[in-house]
Every structure is written in C-alpha cells, then in structure tokens.
C-alpha positions in Angstrom: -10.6 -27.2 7.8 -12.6 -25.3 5.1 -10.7 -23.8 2.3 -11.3 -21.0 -0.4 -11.3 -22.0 -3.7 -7.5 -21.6 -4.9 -6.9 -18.5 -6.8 -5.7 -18.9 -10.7 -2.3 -20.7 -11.2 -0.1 -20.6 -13.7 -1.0 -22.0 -16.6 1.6 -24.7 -16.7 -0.4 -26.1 -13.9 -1.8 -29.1 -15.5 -4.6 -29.4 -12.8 -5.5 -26.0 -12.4 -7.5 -23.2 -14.6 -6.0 -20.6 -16.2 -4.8 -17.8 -14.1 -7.2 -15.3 -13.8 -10.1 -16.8 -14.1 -13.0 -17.0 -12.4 -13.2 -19.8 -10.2 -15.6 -18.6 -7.9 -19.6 -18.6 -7.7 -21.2 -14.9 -8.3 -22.0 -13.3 -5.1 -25.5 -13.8 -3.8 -27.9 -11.0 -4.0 -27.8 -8.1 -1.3 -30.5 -9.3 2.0 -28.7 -13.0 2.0 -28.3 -14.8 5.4 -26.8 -13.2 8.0 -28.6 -13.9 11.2 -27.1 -15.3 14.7 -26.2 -18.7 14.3 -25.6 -19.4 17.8 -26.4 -23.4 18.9 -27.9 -25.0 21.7 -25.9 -25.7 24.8 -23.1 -28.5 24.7 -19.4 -26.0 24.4 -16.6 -26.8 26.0 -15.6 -27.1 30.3 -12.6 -26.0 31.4 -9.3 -27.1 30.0 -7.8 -30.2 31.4 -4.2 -29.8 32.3 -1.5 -31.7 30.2 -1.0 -34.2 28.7 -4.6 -34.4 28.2 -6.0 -33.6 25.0 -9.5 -31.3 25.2 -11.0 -33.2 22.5 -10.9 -36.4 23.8 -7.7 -37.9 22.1 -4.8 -39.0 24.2 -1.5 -37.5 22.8 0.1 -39.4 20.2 3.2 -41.6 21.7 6.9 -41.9 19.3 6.2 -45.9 18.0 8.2 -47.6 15.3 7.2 -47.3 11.5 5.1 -49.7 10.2 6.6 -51.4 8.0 6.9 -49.7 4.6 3.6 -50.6 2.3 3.1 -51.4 -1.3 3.4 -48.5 -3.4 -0.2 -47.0 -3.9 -1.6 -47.2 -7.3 -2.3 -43.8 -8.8 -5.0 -41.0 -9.2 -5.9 -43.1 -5.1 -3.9 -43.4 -2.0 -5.0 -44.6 1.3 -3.5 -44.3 4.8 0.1 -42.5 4.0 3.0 -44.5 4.4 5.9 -43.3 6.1 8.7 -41.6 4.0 12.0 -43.8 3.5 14.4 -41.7 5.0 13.5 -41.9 8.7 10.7 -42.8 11.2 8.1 -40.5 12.8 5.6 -41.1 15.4 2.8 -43.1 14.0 -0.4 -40.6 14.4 -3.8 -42.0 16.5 -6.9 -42.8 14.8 -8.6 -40.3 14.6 -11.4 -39.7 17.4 -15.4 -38.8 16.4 -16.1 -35.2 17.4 -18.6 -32.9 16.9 -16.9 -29.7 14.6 -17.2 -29.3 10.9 -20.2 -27.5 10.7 -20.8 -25.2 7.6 -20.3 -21.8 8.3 -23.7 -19.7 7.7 -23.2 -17.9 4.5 -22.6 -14.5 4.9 -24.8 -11.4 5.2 -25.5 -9.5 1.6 -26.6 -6.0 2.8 -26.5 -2.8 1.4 -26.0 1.0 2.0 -25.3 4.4 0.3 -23.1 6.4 2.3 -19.7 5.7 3.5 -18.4 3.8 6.3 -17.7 6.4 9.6 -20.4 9.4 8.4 -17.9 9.4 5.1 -19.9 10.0 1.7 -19.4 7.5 -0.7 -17.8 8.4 -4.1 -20.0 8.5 -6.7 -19.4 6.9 -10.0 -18.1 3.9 -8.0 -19.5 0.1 -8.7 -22.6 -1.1 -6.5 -21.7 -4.7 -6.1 -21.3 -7.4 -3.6 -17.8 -8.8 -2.7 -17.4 -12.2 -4.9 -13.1 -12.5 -4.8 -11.6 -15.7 -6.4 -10.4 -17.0 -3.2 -13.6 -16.3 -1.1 -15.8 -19.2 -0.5 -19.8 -19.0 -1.1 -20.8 -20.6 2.1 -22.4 -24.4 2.0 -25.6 -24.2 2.1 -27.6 -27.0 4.5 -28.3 -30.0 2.6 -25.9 -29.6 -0.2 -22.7 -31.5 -0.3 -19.1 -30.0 0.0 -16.8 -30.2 -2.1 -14.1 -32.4 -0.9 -16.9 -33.4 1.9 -18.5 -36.4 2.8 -21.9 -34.8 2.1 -23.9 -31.8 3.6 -25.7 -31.3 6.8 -29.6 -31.5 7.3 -31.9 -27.8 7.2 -32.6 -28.2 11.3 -35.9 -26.9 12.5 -33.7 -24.4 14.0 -31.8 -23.2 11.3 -35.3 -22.8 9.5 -35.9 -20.0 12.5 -32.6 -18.9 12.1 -33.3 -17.9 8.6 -36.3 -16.6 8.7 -35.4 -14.1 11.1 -32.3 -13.2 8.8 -35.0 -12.7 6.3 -37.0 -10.8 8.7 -34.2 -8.6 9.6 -33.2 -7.9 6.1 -36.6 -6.7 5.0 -36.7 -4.2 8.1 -33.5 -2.9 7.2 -32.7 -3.1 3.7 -34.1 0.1 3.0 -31.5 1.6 5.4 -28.8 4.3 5.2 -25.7 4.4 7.4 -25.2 7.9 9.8 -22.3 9.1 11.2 -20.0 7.2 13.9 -18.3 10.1 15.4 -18.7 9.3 18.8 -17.0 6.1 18.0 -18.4 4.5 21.3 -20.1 1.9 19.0 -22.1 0.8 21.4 -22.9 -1.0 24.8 -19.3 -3.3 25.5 -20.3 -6.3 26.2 -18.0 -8.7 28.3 -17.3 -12.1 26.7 -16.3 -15.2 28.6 -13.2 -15.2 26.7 -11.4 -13.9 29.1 -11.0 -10.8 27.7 -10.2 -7.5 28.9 -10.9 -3.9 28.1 -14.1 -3.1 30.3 -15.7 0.2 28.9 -12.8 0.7 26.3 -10.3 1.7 28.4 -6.5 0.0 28.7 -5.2 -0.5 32.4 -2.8 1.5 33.6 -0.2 -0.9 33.0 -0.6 -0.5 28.9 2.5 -2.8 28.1 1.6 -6.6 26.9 4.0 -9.4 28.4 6.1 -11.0 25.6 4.8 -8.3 22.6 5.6 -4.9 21.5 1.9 -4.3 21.1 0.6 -2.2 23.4 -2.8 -1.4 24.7 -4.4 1.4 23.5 -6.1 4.3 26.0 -9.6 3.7 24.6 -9.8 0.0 22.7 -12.9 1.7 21.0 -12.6 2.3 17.4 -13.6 4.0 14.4 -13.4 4.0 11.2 -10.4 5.7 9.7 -10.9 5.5 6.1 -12.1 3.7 3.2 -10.7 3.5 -0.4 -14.2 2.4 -2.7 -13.3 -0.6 -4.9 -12.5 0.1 -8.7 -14.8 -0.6 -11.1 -13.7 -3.4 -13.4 -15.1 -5.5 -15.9 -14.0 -9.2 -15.0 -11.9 -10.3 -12.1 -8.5 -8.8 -11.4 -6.0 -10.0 -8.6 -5.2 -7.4 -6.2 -3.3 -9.3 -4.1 -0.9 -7.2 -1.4 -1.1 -5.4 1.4 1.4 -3.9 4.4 2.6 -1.7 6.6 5.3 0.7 7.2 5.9 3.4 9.8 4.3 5.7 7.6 1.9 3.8 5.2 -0.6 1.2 4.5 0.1 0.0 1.4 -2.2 -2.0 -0.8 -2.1 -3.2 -4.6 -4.8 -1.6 -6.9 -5.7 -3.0 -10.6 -3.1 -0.3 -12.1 -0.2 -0.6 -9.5 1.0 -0.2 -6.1 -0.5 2.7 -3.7 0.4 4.3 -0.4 -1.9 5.4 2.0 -1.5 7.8 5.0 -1.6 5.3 8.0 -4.1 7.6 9.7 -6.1 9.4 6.8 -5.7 7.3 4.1 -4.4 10.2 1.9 -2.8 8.6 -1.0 1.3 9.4 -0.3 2.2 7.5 -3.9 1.7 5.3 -6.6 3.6 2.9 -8.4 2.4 1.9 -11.9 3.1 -1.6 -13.6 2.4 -3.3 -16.7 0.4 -5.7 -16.6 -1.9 -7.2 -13.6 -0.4 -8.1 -10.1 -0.1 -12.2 -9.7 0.9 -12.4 -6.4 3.3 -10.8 -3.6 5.4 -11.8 -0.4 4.1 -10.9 2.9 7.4 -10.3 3.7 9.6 -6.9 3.9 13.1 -6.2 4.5 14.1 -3.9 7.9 13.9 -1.2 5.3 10.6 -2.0 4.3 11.6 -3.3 0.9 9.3 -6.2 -0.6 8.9 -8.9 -3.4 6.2 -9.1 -6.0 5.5 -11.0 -9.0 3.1 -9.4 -12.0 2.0 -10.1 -15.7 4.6 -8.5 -18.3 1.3 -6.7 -20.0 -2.2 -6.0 -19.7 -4.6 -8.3 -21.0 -5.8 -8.2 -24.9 -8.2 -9.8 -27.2 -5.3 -12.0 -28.2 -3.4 -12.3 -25.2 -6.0 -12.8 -22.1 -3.8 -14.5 -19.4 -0.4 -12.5 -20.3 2.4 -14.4 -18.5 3.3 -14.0 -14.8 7.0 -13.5 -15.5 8.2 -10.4 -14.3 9.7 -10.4 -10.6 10.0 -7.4 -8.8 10.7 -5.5 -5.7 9.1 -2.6 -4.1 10.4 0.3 -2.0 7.1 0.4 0.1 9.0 3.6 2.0 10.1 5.4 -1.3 7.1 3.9 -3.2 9.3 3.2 -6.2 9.9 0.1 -8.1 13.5 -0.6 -7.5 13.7 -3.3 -10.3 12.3 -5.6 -12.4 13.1 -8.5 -14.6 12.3 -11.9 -16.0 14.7 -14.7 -16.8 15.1 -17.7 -19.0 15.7 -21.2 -17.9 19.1 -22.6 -16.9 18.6 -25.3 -19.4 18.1 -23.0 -22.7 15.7 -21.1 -24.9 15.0 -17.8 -24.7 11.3 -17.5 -23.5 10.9 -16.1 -20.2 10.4 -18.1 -16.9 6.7 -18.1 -15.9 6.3 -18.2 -12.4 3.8 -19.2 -9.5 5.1 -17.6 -5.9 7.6 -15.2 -4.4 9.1 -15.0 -1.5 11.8 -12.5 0.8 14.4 -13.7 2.9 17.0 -12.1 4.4 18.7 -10.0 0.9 17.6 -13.1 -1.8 14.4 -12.8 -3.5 12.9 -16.1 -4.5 10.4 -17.0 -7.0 9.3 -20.8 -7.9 7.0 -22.5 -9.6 6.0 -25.6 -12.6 8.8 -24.2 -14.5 11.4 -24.3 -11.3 12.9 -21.6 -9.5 15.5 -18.7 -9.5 16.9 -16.2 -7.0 17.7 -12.4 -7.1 19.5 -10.2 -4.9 17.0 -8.0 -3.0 19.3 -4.8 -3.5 20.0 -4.6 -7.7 17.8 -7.7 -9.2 21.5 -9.7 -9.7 20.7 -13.2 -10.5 21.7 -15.7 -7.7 20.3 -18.7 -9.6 18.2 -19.7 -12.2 15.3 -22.6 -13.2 17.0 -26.0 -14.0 15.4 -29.1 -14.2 17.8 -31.8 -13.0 18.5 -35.5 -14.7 16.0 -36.4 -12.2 13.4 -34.4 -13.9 13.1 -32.4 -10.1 12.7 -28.5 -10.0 12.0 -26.3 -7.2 8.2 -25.9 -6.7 8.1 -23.0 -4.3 10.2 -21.0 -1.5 8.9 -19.8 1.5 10.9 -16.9 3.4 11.2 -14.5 6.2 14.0 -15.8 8.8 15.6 -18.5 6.7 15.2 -19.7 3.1 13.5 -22.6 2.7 12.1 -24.9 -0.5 9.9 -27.7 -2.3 11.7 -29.7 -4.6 9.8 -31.8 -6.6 10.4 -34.9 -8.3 8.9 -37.8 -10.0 5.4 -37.8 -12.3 1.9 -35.9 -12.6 0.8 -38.9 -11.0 3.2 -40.0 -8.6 5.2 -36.9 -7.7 7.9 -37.4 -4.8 8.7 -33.8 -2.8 11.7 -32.6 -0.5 11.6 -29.9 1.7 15.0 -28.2 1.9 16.7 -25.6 4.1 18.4 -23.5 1.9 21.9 -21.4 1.6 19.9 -18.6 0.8 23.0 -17.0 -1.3 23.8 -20.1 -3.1 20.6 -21.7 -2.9 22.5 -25.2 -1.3 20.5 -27.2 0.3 21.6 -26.9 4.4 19.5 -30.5 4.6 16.3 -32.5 3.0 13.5 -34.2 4.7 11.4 -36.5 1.8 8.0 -36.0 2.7 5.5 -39.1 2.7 4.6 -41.0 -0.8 1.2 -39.8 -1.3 1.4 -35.9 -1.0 0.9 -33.8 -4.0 1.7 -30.6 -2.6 3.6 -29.8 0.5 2.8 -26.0 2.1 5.8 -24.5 4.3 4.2 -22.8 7.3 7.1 -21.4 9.2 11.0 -21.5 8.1 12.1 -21.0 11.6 11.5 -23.2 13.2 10.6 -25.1 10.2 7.0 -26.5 9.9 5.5 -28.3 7.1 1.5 -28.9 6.3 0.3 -31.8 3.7 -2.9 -33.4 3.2 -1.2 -37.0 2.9 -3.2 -39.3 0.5 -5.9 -36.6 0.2 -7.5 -37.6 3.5 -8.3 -34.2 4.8 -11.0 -34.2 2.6 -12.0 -30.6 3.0 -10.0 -29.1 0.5 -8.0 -27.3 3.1 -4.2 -28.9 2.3 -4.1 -30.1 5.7 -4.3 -33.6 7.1 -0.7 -33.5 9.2 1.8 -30.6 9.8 5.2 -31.6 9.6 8.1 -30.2 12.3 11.4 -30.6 11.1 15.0 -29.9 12.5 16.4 -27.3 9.7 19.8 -28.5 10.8 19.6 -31.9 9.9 16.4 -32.3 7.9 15.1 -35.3 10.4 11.5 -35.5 11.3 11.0 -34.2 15.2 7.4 -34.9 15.0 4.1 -35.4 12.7 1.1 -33.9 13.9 -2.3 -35.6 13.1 -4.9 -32.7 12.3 -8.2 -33.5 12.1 -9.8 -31.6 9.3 -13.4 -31.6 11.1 -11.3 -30.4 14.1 -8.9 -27.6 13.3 -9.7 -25.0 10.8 -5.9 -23.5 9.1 -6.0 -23.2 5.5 -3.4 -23.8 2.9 -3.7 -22.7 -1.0 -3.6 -26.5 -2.5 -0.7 -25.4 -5.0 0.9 -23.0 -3.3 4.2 -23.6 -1.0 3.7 -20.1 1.2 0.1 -19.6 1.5 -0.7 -20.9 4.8 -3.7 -18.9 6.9 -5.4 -19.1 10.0 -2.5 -20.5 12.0 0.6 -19.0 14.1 4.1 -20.4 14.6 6.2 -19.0 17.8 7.4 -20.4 21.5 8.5 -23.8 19.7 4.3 -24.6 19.5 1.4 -24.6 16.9 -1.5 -22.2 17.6 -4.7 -23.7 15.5 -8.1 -22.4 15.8 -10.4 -25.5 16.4 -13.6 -25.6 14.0 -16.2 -23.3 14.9 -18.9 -25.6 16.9 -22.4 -25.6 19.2 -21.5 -22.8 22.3 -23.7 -22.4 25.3 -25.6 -19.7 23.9 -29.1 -19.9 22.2 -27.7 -18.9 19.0 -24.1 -19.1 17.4 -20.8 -21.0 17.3 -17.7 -20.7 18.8 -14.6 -21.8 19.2 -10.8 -21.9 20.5 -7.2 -21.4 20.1 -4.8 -24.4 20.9 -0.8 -24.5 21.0 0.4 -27.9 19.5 4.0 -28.6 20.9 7.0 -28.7 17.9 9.1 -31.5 19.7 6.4 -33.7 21.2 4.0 -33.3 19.1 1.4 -33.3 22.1 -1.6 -31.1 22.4 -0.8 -28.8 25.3 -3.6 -28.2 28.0 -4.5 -25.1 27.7 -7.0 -23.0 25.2 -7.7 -19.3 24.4 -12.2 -19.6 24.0 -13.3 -17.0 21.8 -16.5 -16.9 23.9 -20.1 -17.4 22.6 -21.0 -16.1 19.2 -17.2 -15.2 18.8 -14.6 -17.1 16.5 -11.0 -16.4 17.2 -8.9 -16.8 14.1 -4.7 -15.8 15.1 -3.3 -13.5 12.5 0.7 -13.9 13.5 3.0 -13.8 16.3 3.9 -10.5 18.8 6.9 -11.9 20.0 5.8 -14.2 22.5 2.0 -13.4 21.9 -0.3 -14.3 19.7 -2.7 -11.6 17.3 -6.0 -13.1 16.8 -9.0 -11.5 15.1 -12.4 -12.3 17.1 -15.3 -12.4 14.7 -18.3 -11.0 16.1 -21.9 -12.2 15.7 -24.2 -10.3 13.7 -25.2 -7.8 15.7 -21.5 -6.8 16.9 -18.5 -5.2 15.7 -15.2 -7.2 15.4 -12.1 -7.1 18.0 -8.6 -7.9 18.0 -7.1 -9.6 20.3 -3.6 -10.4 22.0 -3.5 -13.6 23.6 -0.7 -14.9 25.6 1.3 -17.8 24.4 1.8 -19.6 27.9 -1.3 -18.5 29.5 -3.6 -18.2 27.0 -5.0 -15.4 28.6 -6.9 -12.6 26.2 -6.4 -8.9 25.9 -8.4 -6.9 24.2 -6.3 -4.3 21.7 -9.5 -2.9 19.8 -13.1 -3.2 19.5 -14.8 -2.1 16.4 -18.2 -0.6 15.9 -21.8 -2.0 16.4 -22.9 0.8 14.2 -25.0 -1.3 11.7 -23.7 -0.5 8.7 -20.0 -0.4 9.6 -20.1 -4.2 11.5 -22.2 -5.2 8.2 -19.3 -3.8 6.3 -16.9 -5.4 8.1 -18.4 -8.9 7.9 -18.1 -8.8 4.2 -14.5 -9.4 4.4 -14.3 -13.1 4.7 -11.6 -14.1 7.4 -10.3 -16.7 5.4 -9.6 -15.0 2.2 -9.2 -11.2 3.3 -5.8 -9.6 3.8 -6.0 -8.4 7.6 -3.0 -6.8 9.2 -3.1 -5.2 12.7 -0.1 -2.9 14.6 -0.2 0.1 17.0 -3.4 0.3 17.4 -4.8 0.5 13.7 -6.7 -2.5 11.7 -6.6 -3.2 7.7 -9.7 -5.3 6.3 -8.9 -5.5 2.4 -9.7 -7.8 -0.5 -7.2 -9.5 -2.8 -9.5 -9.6 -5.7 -12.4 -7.7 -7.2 -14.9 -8.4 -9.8 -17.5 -7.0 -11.9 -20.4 -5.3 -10.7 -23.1 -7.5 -9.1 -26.4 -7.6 -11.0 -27.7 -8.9 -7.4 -27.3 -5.7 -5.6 -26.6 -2.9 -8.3 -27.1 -0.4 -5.1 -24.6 -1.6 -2.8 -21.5 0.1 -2.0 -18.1 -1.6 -1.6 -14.6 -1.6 -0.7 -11.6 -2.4 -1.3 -10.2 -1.1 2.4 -11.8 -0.6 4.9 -9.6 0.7 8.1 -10.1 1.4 11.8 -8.4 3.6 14.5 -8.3 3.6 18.4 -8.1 6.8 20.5 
C-alpha cells in the first residue's frame, strides 16, 4: 500500500518537518512518462465463492493469544504482540503474491488553452502539479522508501518508455480544441462489468441500495475550471465539498463558493493566515470544521501556529466563529493543533498538545487540552456518526495508545480498546461501526500506516476481529500522524471494501486491479470482487448507502469514469464517463488519486489539489489547475 509523503505537521511533532514545508520532490519536467503500462497475461479467473480467499490465503480462524512476549526494545519491534486487555484472532503468515508493483510515474504534458474549448487565463502560473502529499512515482531500479528495494528496468518497460517518449515528442507541440460535443470518443466496454453502453442510463435510472442515480447520458464534459494561483512556495489548500448549491473549495486567501454547474464564484470567505487542515465532514445544514494559522507568514514568523479552530457556513459562506484556546493545565499561549473533526453538534480538534471540543453552533468550549498524571493526551478525533478518539500515553519511544468511543458532549469515554505494543500511530477509519488501521511494529513497510485494520465493538471496546493486510496486496492509505486521514478504502454493510494493488492484467499493456469486501465480525475475505477491467484501477471514494463510489482510472489514452458498485453483488454501474479529448484525459491524469480531493454526487465530478507550489522551471508553458470539474447531460 503506497503512500504520499505526509503533509507538514505541527511543529511539536518531534518526528516530523515543520509544517509547511516542502517535503516533496519538484515535479518532473512537462513530456515525462505516461505511456500504457499494461502487462502480459496472468490477471485474475473468476472469483471463488466463500470462504475462499482469491489470493490464495485461507481466512484467518479465532485461536488463542500467544502467550504475551518480552517487551520489544526500542527504535525496533518485531512480530506485534497482542494488547493486554483481550485476545484477537491470531493473523496467517502472510502468503507470496505477485502485487506491489511501482506505479508508472505520471504523464508531464502541456497545453495553452483551457480544458472544454475554455481559454485559459492569462497571467496565470505555467507549472506542473508537485503538492506536498503527492508522490513522485518510483522509478525502476531505485529503492522505495519504506521498501525492500526497487524493481528491475524490464525489456518491456524499456518499450514502454520509449513509446511514452515517442508520443510526447508527437504531441508536445499540441493545443487543446473545443469538447462541445462532449461524446469524447468511441465507449469502449470493459470487462468490469460495467454498464452504460453508448452513454445512455437504462430506463430503470434508480441504483439499488443508493440515492445515486444514473444519469440520461453518462457522457461528460467539462464544466469548469478555476486556474491555480500563483504562489511563491507551497501553500496548503486543503478542503473541498459540496452543498445543494455549491462546490466549495479552499484557496491560499480563504474559502470560496462555486456555482455547482458554472463555477461562478457565489462567495468568499477571507482568513488570516494559511489553511492547515479541514473535516470532510458537514452538519445537515451544511455547516463544517476547519483549522488555519492565526497569521500570514513573515520573515520572522514563517510557520505561524495552527491554532485557530473554526467553522464554516458552506451555505451562507460565512465564518460563523473562530477561536483558539489555552491548555487545561495553565499558561496562556494558545493550543497548537494537528486535526479537526465534526460530529454530530461538537467540533473536535487534537493533536501533540492534546485535545479540546467546541459546540458547532457558538464556538462554546466543551473541553479543553490536559495532560493527565499519566502523561496521556488525546492525539486525534475522528467524526461523522459518533465521536471517537486516540489517547496516547507512554514515551517518544515506547508510546502506548487507546482508542475510545466518546460522549461527544462531555467527551467520556463510552469504552477503550488498548491497541498492540508496537504501534506508533493508530488511524480511525470509520466511527460507526468503528474500524481502526495501524501498521503494528512497522511491518507494512510501505509507508502506508497499514499492516492490520482493527474492528471494534463501540459498546464495549472489545476486539471483534484483526484483519491481516498485506501491504504488497491492498493499496488504502493512511497519513502516518494523522488519526482521520484514511483514503482509498470504504466502510458500509458491516464489511471492508479495499482496492487490491494494481498488478499484470490480460492485456498487452497495463495493470489492473479489484475491489474486495473484508467482513467486520469474521474477519474473513468474502468471495466476491468488483475487477476494474484491463488498463483500469478502481479506487472507492465512500459509501451510497448500500453502494459503493469508486473512481476507475483510465489508461492513457482514455478518459476517467465513476462508478457505483454494489455492495452484495459487486456488480458495476457506470455513473459518468469522462472525455478521451487528449488534453482534458491528460489533465485529468495529473490529479494523483491518492493525494487529490475527489468528490462525486448527482451526476457532477470535483478533481482538485490540496496544495500548490511555485511555478515549475520544467514546464514554464504548462497550464494548471486547481479544479477541474465535469458534467453529465
């Protein structure tokens, strides 16, 4: 399970950078790879019914702890020993299989007219997309970080290059034209399983289990664009959502709102200082939590502090309120913080410095950051349908957390589960039901914060299950710090949709992969498998009810789709197809899936970055952006 480079942290963070900065290689220059990849034949069969496991491994049986190990000496651990509390099911060895490939780097083209026959807006930067927590992809031969070592230059991957080469010196040179047909092309049927034919929904538009419907024509276009600012260093950005009237998306001087549709800008919200991060939640009345710096950088003052907590009226576009508080244990210096969360009417924010609550409505303190005797604090929250927490404890080097459900009035622990000596950080996935992900002694070894997910029973904080996940297998990502930063993964029908790693298909060129449902009381992996189809990778963006919205990344020479797939069946439909237009499926390829915020509903598709940079002195003619967005019918 690959994972971006974690974005800045708070500076308390005694293993991280200081927030802000860049911790991510420049972009490479405009006419990089970008070729198919597509390998030789060797994908998957057909799903074998359950309990079989389509990879091979039997489904891991409930057995007795082991019995409790010696304590592991620090900075090293080994295999994880089981937490004191309770028992779980002892996870299998872990089977060889053939995923983990490095993903090809991504395509570095440029063009000098907007997306959709749109003109681009002059004065704009001409750079490449380089945002803190996007990834430049391994190259063939060169280690990983994290890794056990890199991958040999095949003979084909030699071809494959060259041809990317080739096809970048035909059309580097090239200008986009107008999409106004918005046919983008020749559909081409998958074997995913997939439907929407010529672009047309069925008569019956309605999707079992989801409110999503499917559109009259799946075929889209591009709605808008919004160019990306020009700045001179890197400046978070993170935020994005949707209302029944606006996209809204977080700019380097505030908050703005965007006609769903157009893209006409409906409002603005100023603030201070830079935006640190933001909660993917919202309230019924579209009311949401952020977190920003109390100023704007300065000679003096370069990382300003990431103390002032915040909610948004995305419908009014008005900042409601805004404050900072000091710690519960004295001193008057305001509480820096690392994450923010929403649930229910509490806002929460955690981080190195502990945690404190608000109420969503007037910004009234519910609680504030106290260390205990114990030297424990609350790491991080994680919201939306309950209120749930890391608690930390111990040392640097042999830290000891707790994940609690939480009162989330009173902030009272509803019950504890003490995760396994030998995670660092623990990542809360889903509150309800609630699902924990670790990388336990560091053996995931991709940098991805996953080695096991954890699903508890919120009621009484016991252990229903622990779910092995091979990192050369499954490909969700959490941020390494951060509690509520899970990607690439969906939580609904009591199950675990993963995307496996992206591996050989039965096409001459390019990888593929699946979609499997892990089950939350068993533990098992259940029979069944959405297949993205050759030169397609499915990657699930959340939960429609019963449903599952995935993303299906397209090989080069295709436009993107989204996809609803059923969460008993597995079975695909197709919600939108994007353009083959050249320039618009290059543009949309730019947004790297595991770092770009995508959000799709009724028929309409957000790509946008959390970060931006400095101009590129790669590619001083390329045009970016920050959004780009797409419309069906």
């Amino acid at each position: 399970m690959t994972q971006p480079p974690q974005q800045p942290s708070h500076p308390d963070e005694p293993s991280n950078t200081p927030p802000g900065a860049p911790n991510t290689p420049p972009a490479p220059p405009a006419g990089g790879f970008g070729a198919p990849q597509d390998p030789p034949p060797g994908g998957f069969g057909q799903p074998t019914p359950p309990p079989a496991d389509p990879f091979g491994k039997q489904p891991q049986q409930p057995q007795q702890p082991p019995a409790a190990p010696q304590d592991a000496p620090a900075g090293g651990y080994g295999t994880p020993p089981p937490p004191a509390p309770g028992s779980y099911p002892t996870p299998p060895a872990p089977q060889p299989n053939g995923y983990g490939y490095p993903q090809a780097p991504q395509p570095g083209y440029g063009y000098s007219q907007g997306l959709g026959g749109q003109p681009g807006q002059p004065g704009m930067p001409q750079q490449a997309y380089g945002y803190p927590t996007q990834p430049m992809q391994p190259q063939y031969g060169a280690s990983q970080p994290g890794g056990s070592g890199g991958k040999k230059f095949s003979t084909q991957m030699q071809i494959i290059v060259a041809a990317a080469v080739a096809v970048v010196l035909i059309i580097g040179a090239g200008v986009i034209y107008s999409a106004t047909s918005g046919d983008g092309g020749k559909d081409e049927a998958s074997s995913s399983g997939s439907t929407g034919g010529e672009g047309k929904g069925g008569e019956d538009s309605g999707l079992a289990g989801g409110s999503e419907k499917v559109p009259a024509n799946t075929k889209s276009k591009v709605a808008f664009q919004v160019p990306q600012p020009v700045v001179k260093d890197i400046v978070q950005v993170e935020g994005s959502w949707l209302t029944d009237k606006a996209y809204v998306k977080t700019g380097i001087d505030g908050i703005n709102g965007y006609d769903r549709d157009k893209g006409t800008k409906l409002w603005s919200v100023p603030l201070p200082g830079e935006m640190c991060t933001t909660s993917r939640h919202m309230s019924k009345d579209y009311k949401t939590a952020i977190l920003f710096r109390e100023t704007k950088p300065t000679k003096e003052k370069k990382y300003p502090a990431c103390d002032q907590v915040g909610v948004i009226d995305l419908a009014a576009g008005k900042l409601l309120w805004s404050k900072s508080v000091t710690s519960a244990t004295g001193g008057d210096r305001p509480v820096t913080f690392d994450e923010v969360t929403l649930s229910g009417t509490t806002v929460a924010a955690g981080g190195t410095s502990g945690g404190a609550a608000f109420k969503l409505a007037d910004g009234a303190e519910l609680w504030k950051p106290k260390t205990g005797a114990d030297g424990c604090y609350d790491r991080g929250y994680a919201g939306g349908e309950a209120l749930a927490v890391v608690r930390k404890c111990g040392t640097y080097d042999s830290p000891q957390l707790t994940v609690q459900a939480l009162n989330p009035t009173t902030g009272a622990p509803l019950s504890s589960y003490q995760m396994p000596a030998g995670v660092e950080y623990a990542h809360i996935v889903s509150t309800k039901p609630l699902v924990v992900a670790a990388d336990v002694g560091d053996t995931a070894g991709d940098g991805s914060g996953i080695s096991d997910f954890f699903s508890l029973d919120a009621a009484t904080g016991k252990l229903k299950v622990r779910i092995p996940a091979d990192a050369e297998k499954y490909a969700g990502d959490c941020d390494s710090t951060e509690v509520e930063k899970c990607q690439n993964m969906a939580v609904g029908n009591n199950r675990l949709y993963l995307p496996t790693e992206r591996h050989d298909g039965t096409s001459e060129y390019g990888d593929t992969n699946e979609v499997v449902a892990f089950d939350l009381d068993t533990g098992k992996l259940l029979g069944g498998r959405a297949d993205a189809g050759d030169r397609n990778i499915l990657t699930p963006l959340r939960m429609d009810g019963t449903s599952i919205i995935a993303y299906k990344e397209a090989p080069y020479d295709k436009g993107g789709q989204v996809v609803s797939i059923d969460g008993e069946t597995f079975k695909q439909t197709t919600l939108m197809e994007n353009p083959d237009d050249e320039a618009i499926r290059k543009a949309e390829k730019r947004f790297s899936v595991g770092s770009a915020e995508l959000l799709y509903s009724d028929g309409q598709f957000y790509m946008a970055a959390p970060a931006v940079h400095k101009p590129s002195s790669y590619s001083p003619d390329e045009k970016v952006y920050l959004v780009v967005a797409y419309g069906t019918g």
